[in-house]
N, C-alpha and C positions, 0 to 999 in steps of 0.2 A: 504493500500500500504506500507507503513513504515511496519508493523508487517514483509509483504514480504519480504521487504528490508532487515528484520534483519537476514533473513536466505540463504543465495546469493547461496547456490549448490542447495537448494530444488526452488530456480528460474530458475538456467541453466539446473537442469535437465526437470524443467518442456518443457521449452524453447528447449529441446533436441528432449522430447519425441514432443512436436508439431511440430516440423522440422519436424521431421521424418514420422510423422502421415500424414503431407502436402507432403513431393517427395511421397509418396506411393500411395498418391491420385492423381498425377499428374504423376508420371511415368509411359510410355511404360510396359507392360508385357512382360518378356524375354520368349523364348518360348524353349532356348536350354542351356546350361550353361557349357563355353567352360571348364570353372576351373572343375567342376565335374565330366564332360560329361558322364551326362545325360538328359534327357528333364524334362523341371519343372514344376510343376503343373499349369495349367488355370485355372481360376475364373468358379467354377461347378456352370451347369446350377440349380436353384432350381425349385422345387416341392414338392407335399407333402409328395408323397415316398418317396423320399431321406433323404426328413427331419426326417420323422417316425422312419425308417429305421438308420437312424445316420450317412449315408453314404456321407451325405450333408456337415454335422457339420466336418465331417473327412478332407473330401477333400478340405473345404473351410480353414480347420486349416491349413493343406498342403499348400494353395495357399497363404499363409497368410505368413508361413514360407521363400519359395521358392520364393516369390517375393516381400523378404524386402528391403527395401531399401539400396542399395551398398553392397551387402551378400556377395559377392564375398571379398571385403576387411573385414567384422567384422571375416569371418571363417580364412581371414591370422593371423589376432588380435586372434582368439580362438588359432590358433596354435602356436602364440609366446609365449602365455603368460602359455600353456600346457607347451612347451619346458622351459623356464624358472623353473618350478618348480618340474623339473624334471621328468613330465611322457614321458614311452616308448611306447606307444601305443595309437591307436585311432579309436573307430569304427570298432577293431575287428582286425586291422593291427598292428605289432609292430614293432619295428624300431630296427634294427641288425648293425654288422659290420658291416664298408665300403661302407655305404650309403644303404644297402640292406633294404628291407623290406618284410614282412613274412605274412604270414595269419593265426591268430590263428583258429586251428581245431581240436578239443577234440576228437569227435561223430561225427559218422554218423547212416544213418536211414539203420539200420541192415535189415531191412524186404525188403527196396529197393535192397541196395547191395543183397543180395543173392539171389532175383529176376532177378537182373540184368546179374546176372551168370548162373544162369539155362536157361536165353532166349540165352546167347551166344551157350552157350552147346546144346541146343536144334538148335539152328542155325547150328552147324556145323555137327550136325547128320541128319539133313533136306536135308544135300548137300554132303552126303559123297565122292563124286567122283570129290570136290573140295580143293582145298588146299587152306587153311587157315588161318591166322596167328594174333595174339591176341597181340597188344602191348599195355603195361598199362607205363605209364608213371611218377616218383613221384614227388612229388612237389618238390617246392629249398629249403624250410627246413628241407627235409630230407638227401638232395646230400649236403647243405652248412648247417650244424648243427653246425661247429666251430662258424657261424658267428651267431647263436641265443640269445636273451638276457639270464641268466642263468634261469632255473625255469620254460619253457613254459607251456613243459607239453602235448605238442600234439600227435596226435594219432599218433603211428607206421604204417606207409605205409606200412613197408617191409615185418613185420607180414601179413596184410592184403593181400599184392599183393599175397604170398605165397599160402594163403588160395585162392584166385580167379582164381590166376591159375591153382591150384589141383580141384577147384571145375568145372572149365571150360572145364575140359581135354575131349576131343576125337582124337580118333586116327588118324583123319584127321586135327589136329588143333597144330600148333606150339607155342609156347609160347615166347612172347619175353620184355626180360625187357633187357631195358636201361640203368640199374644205374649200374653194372661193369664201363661201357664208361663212365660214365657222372663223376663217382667217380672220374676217373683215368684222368679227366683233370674240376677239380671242380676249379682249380688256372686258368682257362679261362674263360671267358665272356660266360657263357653258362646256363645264364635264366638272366632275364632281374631285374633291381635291383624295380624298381617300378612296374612291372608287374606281373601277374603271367604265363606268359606266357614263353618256353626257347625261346631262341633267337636263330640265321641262324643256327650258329655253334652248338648249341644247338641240334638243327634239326639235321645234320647234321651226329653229334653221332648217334642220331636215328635211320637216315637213314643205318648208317654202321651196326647197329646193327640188322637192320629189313634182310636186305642183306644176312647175315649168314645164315636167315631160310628161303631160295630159295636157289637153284642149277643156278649155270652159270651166275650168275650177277656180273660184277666187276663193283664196285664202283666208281664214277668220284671223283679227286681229286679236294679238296676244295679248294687250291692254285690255281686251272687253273682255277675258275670261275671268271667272269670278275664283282667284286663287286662297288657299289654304296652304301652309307652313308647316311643318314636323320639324323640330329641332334635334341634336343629339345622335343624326346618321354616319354611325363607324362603317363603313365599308369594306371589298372586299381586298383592296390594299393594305388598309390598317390592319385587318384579319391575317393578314401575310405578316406580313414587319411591325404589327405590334410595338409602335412608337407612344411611347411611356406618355408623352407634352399632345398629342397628336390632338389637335385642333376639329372639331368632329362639321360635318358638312350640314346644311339645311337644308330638305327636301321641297322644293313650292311644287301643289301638285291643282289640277283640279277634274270637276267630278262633272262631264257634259250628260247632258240627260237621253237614257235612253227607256226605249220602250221592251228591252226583253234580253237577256243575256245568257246564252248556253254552255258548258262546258262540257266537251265529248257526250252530248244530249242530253244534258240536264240541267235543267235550268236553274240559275241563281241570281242569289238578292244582290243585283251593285255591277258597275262594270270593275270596281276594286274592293281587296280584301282591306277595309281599311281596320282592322285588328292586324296589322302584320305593320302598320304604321306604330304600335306600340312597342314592338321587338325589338331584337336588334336587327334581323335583315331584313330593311323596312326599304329595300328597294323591290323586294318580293311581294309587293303591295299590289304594286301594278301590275294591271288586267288578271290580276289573280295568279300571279306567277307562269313560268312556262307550261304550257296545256298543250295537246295533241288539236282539237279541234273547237276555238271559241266562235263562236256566231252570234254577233250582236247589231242588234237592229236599234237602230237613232232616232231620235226623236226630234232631234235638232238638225236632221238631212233636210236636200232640197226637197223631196219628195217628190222625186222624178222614176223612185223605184231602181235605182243606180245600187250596184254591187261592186264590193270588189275582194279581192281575195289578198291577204297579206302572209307572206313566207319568211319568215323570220328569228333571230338569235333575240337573246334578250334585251338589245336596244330597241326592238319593237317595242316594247312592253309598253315605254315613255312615251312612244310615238302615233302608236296607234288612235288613241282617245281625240288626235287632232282632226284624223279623218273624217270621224262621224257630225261634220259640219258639212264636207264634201258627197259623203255619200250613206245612202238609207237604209244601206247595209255592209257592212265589216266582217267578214270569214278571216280569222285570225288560226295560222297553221307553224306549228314548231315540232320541225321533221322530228328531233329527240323523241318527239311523246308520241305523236300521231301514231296511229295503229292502223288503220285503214292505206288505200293505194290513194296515190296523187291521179293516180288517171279517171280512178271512180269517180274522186271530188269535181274534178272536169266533166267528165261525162254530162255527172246529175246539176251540175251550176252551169249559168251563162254570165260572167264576170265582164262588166264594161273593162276593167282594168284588173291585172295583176302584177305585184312589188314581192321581187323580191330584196328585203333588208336585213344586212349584215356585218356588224362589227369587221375591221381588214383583218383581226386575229381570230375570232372565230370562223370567219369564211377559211382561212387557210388553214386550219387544224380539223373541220366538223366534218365526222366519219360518218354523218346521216345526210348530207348530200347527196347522195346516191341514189336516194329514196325518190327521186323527182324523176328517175329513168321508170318506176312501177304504178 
């Protein structure tokens, strides 16, 4: 005991690590983790497969990690003691002007991308006697590159878009980028600083710019929409790089009136979950998160009986609810969920227009593109 005594940190550390050993064995298992948000691994069942296999050893390391004791505070401590010594990044995010944050992206999976361009192109020569329109969208470090740290180094969108749209082209397919607009008001609130998602007004440029490649749409002004506020949105950059000081974003959203809202045929109250404005992933709000097939019918269309069909990653989500000023009915389709064939929805609909809208980094990554050849 004396020997012990003479060494009193290798006492409290021991005394640390048996704390800690004891809450772990006696703590609740969290099953969701608001700071992250995401869900955390459970204690895997074993067997002898898993073990063989290694997949046991994997996931038990997982659960081991994800359900340490007060983890939610040692990762505030990792990201003070990060920021103290100067690093600008974390887990692949890096930390810019004015509270922004970025996503480093070098590469992409080139055999996907250009996969994912020929099933467009083959989609819109499948349907010639439809109109079209292909909106790629760039990320906020390519519209807000004053505010990057110097040195990134990430891939050129702009090159890329270039290329996806010349390689996408048919004569029934319009092309529409967004960054003229988004350029020309990059000094407004229009991508979210911890997310990567744009934000209303965001959308909104979008929307005006989608507007252009149809005939006969005037645009509702963004001033006459009657907005609401959600303060307190961690997103899903902060969720990555967990920046201890992180300045959290304000969502302005609003709620256009419609007459009927479906979700893979069944109908529901609201064209938003606005209980998911209370959470933390409260960009999950809109249009009720990504759905296989929503169908929403306006109340505020021309009432000209105007449809259209929207194909989309979860920058739709924002974007959609601007339409239903344009048109008297909204088919909203996120290849991920949909369960049915794209040709059936064709078949059985007559769409004055269809969009397809996509984040530049989700189009060049999403393995459900493909879905648009069935």
């Amino acid at each position: 005991m004396k020997e012990i005594l003479r060494y009193p940190l290798v006492l409290l550390f021991a005394l640390f690590i048996l704390g800690c050993t004891a809450m772990d064995l006696t703590q609740t298992n969290r099953e969701f983790s608001e700071m992250e948000n995401r869900y955390l691994q459970q204690k895997p069942k074993f067997t002898v497969k898993t073990l063989l296999n290694n997949t046991y050893t994997q996931k038990y390391e997982e659960y081991i990690n994800d359900q340490f004791f007060n983890r939610d505070s040692w990762i505030t401590i990792k990201s003070m003691a990060e920021s103290a010594i100067g690093k600008i990044e974390n887990n692949g995010i890096v930390y810019g002007a004015d509270h922004y944050m970025f996503e480093k992206y070098r590469t992409l999976d080139e055999k996907r991308f250009s996969d994912n361009i020929r099933y467009v192109k083959e989609f819109a020569e499948k349907y010639p006697d439809r109109h079209i329109s292909l909106m790629i969208v760039p990320s906020s470090y390519m519209v807000l590159s004053e505010k990057l740290p110097t040195g990134l180094g990430n891939l050129d969108q702009y090159a890329r878009m270039e290329e996806l749209f010349a390689g996408a082209a048919a004569p029934n397919l319009t092309a529409v980028d967004p960054t003229a607009l988004l350029t020309a008001h990059k000094e407004d609130s229009i991508y979210y600083k911890t997310d990567h998602h744009w934000t209303c007004y965001g959308a909104y440029l979008g929307y005006l710019s989608y507007l252009e490649s149809v005939e006969g749409k005037t645009p509702v002004e963004y001033e006459s929409l009657p907005k609401h506020q959600v303060a307190d949105f961690y997103g899903t950059y902060y969720s990555k790089a967990k920046l201890f000081n992180t300045v959290p974003d304000v969502i302005e959203w609003f709620d256009p009136a419609v007459e009927q809202v479906t979700i893979d045929g069944e109908e529901v109250d609201g064209l938003h979950d606005l209980q998911k404005f209370e959470e933390r992933d409260k960009y999950g709000a809109f249009l009720r998160g990504n759905n296989g097939l929503t169908v929403i019918k306006s109340s505020a269309g021309p009432g000209d009986g105007s449809r259209i069909l929207v194909i989309k990653d979860s920058y739709g989500n924002s974007f959609v609810p601007y339409l239903l000023y344009n048109y008297d009915e909204v088919q909203v389709v996120d290849l991920r969920a949909m369960a049915g064939k794209m040709s059936d929805l064709l078949a059985e609909n007559d769409y004055d227009d269809i969009l397809l809208l996509y984040s530049f980094m989700n189009f060049a990554s999403d393995q459900n593109i493909p879905k648009l050849r069935y």
